[in-house]
BAFI-3210 file (N, C-alpha, C; in Angstrom, 3 decimals, decimal comma, padded with zeros to 6 digits):
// residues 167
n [1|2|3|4|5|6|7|8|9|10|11|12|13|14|15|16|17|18|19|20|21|22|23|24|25|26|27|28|29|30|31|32|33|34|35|36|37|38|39|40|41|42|43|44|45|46|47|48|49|50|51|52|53|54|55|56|57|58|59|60|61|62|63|64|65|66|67|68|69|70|71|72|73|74|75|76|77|78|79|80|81|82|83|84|85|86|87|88|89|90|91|92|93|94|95|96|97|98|99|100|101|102|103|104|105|106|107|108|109|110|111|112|113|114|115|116|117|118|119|120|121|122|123|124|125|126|127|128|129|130|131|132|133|134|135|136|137|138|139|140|141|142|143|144|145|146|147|148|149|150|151|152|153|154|155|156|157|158|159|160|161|162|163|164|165|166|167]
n.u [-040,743|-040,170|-037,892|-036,272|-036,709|-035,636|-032,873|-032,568|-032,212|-030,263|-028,513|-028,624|-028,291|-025,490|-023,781|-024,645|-023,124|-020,606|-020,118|-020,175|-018,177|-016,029|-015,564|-013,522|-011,384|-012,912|-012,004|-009,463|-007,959|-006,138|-006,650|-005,106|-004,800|-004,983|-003,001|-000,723|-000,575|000,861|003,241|006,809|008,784|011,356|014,016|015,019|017,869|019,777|022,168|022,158|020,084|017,149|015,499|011,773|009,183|006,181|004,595|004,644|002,964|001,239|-000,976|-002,824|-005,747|-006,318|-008,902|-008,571|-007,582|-004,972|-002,128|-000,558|001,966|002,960|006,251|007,879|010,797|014,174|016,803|019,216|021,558|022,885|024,696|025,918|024,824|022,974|020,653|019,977|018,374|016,670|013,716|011,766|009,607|008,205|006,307|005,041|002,592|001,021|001,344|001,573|000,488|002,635|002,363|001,683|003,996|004,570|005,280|006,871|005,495|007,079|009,937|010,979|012,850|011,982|011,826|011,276|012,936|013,669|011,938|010,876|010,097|011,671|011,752|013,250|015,516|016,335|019,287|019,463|019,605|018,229|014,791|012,371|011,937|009,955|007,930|007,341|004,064|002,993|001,158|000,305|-002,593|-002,711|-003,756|-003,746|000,149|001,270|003,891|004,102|001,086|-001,861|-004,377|-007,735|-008,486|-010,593|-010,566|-007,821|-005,175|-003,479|-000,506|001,433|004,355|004,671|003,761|004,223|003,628|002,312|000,511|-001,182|-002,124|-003,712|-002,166]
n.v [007,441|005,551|004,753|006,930|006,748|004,279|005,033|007,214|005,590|003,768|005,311|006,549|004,125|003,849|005,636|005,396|002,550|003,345|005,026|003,293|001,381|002,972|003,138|003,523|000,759|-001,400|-000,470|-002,519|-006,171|-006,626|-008,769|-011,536|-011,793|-008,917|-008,100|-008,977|-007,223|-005,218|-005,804|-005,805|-007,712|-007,751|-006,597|-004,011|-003,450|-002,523|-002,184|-004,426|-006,178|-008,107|-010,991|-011,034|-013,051|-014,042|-015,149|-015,225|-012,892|-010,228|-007,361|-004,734|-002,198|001,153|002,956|005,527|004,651|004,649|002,429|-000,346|-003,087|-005,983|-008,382|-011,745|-012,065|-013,445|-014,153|-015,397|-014,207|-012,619|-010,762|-012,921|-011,902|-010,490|-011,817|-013,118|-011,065|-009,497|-010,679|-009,417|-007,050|-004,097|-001,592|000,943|003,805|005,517|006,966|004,615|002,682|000,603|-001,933|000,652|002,385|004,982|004,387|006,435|007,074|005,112|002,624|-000,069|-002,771|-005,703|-007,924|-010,292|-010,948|-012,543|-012,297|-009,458|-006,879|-005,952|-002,896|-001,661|000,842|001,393|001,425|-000,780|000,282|000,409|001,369|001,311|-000,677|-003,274|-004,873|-008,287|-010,073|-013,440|-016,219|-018,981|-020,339|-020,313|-021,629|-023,244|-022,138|-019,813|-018,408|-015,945|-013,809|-011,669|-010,818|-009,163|-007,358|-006,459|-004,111|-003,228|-004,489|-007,657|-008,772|-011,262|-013,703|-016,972|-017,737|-015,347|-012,320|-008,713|-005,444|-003,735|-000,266|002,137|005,195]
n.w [-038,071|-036,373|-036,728|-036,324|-033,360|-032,736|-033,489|-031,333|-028,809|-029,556|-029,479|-026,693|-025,206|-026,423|-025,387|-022,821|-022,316|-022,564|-020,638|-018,987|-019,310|-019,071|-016,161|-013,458|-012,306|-009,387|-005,997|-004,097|-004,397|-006,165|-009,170|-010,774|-013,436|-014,180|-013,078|-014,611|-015,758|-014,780|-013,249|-013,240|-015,658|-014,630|-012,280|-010,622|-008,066|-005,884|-007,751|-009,511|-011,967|-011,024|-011,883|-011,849|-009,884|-011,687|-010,810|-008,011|-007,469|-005,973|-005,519|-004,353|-005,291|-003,989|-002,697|-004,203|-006,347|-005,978|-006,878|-005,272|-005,189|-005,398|-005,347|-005,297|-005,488|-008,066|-006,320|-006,918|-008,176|-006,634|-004,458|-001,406|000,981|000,391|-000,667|001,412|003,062|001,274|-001,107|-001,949|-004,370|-003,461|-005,014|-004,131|-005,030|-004,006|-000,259|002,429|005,596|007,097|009,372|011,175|010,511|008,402|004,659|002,072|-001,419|-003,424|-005,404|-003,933|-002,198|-000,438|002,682|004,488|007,700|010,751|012,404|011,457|009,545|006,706|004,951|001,838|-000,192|-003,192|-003,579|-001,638|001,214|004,295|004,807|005,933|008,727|010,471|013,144|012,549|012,120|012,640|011,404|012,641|011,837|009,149|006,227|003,301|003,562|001,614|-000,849|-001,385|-000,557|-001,232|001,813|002,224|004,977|007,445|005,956|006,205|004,902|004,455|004,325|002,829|003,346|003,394|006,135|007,953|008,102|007,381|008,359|005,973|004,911|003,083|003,683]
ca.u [-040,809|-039,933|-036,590|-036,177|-036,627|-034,328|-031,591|-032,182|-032,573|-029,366|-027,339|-028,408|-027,694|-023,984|-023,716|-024,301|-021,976|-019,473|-019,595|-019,820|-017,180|-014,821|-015,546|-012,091|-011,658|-012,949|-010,539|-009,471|-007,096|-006,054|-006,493|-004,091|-004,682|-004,575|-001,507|000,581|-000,388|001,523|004,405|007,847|009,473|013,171|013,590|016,574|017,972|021,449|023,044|021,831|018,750|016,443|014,044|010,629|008,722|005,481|003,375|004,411|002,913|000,218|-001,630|-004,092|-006,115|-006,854|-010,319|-007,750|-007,069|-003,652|-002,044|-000,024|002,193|004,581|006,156|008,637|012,207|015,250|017,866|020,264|022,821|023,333|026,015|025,379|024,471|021,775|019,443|018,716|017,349|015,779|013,322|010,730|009,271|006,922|005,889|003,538|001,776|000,481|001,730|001,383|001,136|003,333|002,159|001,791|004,887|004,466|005,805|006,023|005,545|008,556|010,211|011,456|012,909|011,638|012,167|011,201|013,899|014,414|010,595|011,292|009,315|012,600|011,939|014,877|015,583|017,132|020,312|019,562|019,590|017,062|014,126|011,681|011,990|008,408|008,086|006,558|003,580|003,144|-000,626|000,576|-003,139|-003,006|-003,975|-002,049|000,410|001,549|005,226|003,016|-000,065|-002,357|-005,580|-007,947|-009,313|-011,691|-010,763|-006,582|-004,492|-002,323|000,677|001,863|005,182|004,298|003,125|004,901|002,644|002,257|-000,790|-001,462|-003,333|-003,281|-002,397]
ca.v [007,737|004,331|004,394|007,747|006,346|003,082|005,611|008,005|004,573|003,251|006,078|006,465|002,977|003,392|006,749|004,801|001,883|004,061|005,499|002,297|000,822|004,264|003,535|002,804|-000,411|-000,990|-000,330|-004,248|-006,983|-006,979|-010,114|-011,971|-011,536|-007,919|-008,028|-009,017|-005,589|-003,782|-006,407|-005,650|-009,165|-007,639|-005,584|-003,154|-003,263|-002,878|-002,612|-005,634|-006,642|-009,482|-011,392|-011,041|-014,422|-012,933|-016,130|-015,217|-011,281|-010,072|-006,392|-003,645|-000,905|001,188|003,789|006,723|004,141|004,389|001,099|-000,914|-003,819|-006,882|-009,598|-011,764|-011,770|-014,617|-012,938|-016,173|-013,936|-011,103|-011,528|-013,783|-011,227|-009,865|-012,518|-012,879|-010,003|-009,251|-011,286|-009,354|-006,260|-003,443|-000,333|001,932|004,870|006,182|006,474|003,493|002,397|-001,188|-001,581|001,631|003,401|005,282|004,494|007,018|006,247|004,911|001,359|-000,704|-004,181|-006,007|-009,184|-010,960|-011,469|-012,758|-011,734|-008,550|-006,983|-004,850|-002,282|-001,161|001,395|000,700|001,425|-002,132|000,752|000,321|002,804|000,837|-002,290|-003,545|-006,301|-008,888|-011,415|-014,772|-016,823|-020,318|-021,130|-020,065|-022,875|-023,181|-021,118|-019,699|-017,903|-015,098|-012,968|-010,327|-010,909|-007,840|-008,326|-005,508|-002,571|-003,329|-005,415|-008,246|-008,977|-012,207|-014,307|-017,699|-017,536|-014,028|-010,899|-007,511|-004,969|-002,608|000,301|003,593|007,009]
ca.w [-036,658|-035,677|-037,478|-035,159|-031,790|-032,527|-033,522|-030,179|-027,836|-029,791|-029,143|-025,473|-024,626|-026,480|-024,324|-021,234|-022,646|-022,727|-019,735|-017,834|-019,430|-018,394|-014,684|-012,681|-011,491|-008,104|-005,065|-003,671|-004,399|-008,005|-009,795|-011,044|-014,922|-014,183|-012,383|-014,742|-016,879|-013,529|-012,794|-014,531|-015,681|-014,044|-010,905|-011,198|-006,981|-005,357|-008,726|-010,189|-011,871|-010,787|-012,591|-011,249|-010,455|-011,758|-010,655|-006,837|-007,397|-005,199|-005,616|-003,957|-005,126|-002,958|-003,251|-004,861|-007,874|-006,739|-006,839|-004,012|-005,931|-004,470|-005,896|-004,993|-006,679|-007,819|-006,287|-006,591|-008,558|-006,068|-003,495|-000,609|002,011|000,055|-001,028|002,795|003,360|000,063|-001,191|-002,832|-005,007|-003,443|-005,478|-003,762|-005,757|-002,101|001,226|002,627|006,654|007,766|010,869|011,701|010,357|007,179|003,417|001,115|-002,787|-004,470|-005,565|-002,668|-002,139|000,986|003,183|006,316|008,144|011,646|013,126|011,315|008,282|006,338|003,381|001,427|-000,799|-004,521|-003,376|-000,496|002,410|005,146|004,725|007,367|010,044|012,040|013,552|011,553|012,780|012,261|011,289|012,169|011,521|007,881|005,680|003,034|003,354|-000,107|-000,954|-001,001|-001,225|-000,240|001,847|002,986|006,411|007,764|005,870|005,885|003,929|004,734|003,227|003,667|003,078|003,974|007,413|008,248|007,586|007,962|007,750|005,281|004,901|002,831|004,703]
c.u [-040,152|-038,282|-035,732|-035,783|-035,436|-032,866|-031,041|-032,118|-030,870|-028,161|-027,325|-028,081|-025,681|-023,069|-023,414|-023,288|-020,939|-018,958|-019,109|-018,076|-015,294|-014,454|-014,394|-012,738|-012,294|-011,935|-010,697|-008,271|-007,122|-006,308|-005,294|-004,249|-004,589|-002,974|-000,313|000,641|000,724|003,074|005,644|008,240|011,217|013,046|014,895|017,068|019,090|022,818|023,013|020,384|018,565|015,789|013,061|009,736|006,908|004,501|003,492|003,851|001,443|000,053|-002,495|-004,240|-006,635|-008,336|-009,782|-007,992|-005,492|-003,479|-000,641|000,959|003,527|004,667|007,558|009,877|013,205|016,136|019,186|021,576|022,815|024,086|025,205|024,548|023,133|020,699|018,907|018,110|016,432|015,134|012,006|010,677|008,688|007,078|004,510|003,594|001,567|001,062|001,043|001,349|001,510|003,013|002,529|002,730|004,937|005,722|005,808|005,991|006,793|008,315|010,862|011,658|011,968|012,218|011,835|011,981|014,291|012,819|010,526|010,521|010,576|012,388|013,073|014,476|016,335|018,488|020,380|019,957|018,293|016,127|013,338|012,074|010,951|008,760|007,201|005,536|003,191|002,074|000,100|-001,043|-003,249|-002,606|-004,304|-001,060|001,493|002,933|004,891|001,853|-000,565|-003,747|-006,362|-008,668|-009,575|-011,066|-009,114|-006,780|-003,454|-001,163|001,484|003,084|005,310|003,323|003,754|004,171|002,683|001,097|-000,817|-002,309|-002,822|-003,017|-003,720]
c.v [006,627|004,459|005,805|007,474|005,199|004,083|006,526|006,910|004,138|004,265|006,443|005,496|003,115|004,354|005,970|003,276|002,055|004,215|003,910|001,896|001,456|004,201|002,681|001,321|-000,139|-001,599|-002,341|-004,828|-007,456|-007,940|-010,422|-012,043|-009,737|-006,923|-008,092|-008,063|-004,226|-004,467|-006,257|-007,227|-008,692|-006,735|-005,090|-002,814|-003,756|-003,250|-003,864|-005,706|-008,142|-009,744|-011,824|-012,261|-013,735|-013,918|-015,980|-013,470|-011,350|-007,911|-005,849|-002,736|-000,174|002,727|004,738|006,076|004,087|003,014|000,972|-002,467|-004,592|-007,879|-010,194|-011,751|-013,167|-013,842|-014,287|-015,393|-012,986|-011,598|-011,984|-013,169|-010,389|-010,252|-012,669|-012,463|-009,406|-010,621|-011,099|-007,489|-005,302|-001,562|000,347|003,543|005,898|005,607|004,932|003,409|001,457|-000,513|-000,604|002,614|004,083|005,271|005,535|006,414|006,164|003,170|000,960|-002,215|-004,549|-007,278|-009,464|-011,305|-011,557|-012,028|-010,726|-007,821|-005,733|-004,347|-001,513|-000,441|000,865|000,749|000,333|-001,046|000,752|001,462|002,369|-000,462|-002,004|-004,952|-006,924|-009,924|-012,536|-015,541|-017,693|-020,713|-021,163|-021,353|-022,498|-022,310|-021,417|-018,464|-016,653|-014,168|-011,636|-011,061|-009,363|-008,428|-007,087|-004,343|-002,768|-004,542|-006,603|-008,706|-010,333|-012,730|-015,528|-017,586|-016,218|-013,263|-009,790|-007,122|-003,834|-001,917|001,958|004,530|007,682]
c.w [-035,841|-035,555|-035,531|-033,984|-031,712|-032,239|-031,938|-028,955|-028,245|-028,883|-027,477|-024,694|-025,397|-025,513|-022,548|-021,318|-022,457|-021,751|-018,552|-017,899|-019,290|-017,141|-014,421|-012,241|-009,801|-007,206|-004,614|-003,963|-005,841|-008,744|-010,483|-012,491|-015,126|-013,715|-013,314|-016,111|-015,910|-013,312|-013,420|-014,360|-014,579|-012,930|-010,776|-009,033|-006,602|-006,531|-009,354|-011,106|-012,001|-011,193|-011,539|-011,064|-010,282|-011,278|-008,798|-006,609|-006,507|-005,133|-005,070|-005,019|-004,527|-003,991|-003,901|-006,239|-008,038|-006,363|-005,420|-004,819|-005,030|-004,999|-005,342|-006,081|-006,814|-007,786|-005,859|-006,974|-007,999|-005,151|-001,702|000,466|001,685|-000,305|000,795|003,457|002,092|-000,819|-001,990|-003,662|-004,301|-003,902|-005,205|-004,407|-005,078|-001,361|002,020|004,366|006,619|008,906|011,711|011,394|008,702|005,925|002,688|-000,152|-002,937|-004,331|-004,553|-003,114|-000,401|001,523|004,619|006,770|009,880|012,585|012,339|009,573|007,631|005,008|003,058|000,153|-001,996|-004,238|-001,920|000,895|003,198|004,916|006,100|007,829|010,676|012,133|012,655|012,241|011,998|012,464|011,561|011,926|009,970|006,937|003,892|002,765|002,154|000,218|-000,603|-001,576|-000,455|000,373|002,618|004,399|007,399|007,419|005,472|004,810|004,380|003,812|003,759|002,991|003,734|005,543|008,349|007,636|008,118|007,627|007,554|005,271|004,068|003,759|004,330]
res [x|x|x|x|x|x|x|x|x|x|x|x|x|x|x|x|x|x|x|x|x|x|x|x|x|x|x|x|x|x|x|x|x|x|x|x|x|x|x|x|x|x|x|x|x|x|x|x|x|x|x|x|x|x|x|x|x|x|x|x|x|x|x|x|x|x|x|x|x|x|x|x|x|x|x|x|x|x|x|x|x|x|x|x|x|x|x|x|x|x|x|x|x|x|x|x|x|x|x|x|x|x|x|x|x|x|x|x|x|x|x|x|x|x|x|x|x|x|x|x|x|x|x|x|x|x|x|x|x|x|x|x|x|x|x|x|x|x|x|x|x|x|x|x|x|x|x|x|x|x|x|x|x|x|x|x|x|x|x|x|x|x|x|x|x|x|x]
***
């Protein structure tokens, strides 16, 4: 009888083991050992590819489970006019808002440039331009990341940010 109960106690604890260990991540700001299961090492944009610097990457999930992904890029070997406006990675899963104007999913380059927050299509054509704002109190500011801050997302590039938010 004894033997019994261990076996039906065993198997309902591996039952609920199971399931726990099935549940999605929760929605938020990816970590950075998870990140670099999403990051490609190369970034295929404007006829070139760029190697990915996977230690400047920064991630959302949002409550869907779909993902939100940015990293920046070395875009020393692309021709001169294009490293200054491109500057990073972002692959959204889901529509996306930038301050207010909607993304849809796909691969994109991006870049801050000139107040200016610019996403580009793989072929380096404009898809969006917002204006971009600027934390000078942000302490220290880092190449870049993500922080959430009531409900959005920020996206930052040193002290230049924008704010995210699913559609």
């Amino acid at each position: 009888m004894k033997v019994r109960t261990y076996a039906v106690c065993l198997s309902i604890l591996t039952l609920v083991l199971g399931a726990w260990a099935q549940q999605p991540p929760a929605p938020g700001i990816i970590t950075s050992t998870e990140l670099k299961q999403f990051i490609p090492q190369n970034y295929f944009f404007g006829g070139r590819v760029a190697p990915v610097q996977a230690a400047n990457a920064a991630g959302v999930r949002f409550s869907s489970g779909k993902l939100l992904l940015t990293a920046l890029l070395d875009t020393s070997g692309y021709a001169t006019a294009l490293p200054q406006k491109l500057q990073g990675l972002l692959i959204a899963e889901t529509p996306v808002s930038i301050e207010g104007s909607e993304l849809k999913p796909g691969a994109y380059g991006f870049g801050f440039i000139s107040g200016k927050f610019v996403v580009m299509d793989v072929g380096a054509g404009n898809v969006l331009s917002v204006a971009a704002q600027r934390d000078e109190k942000l302490r220290p500011a880092v190449p870049l990341k993500i922080i959430e801050q009531s409900g959005n997302y920020r996206l930052y590039a040193g002290r230049d940010f924008v704010t995210l938010k699913r559609q």
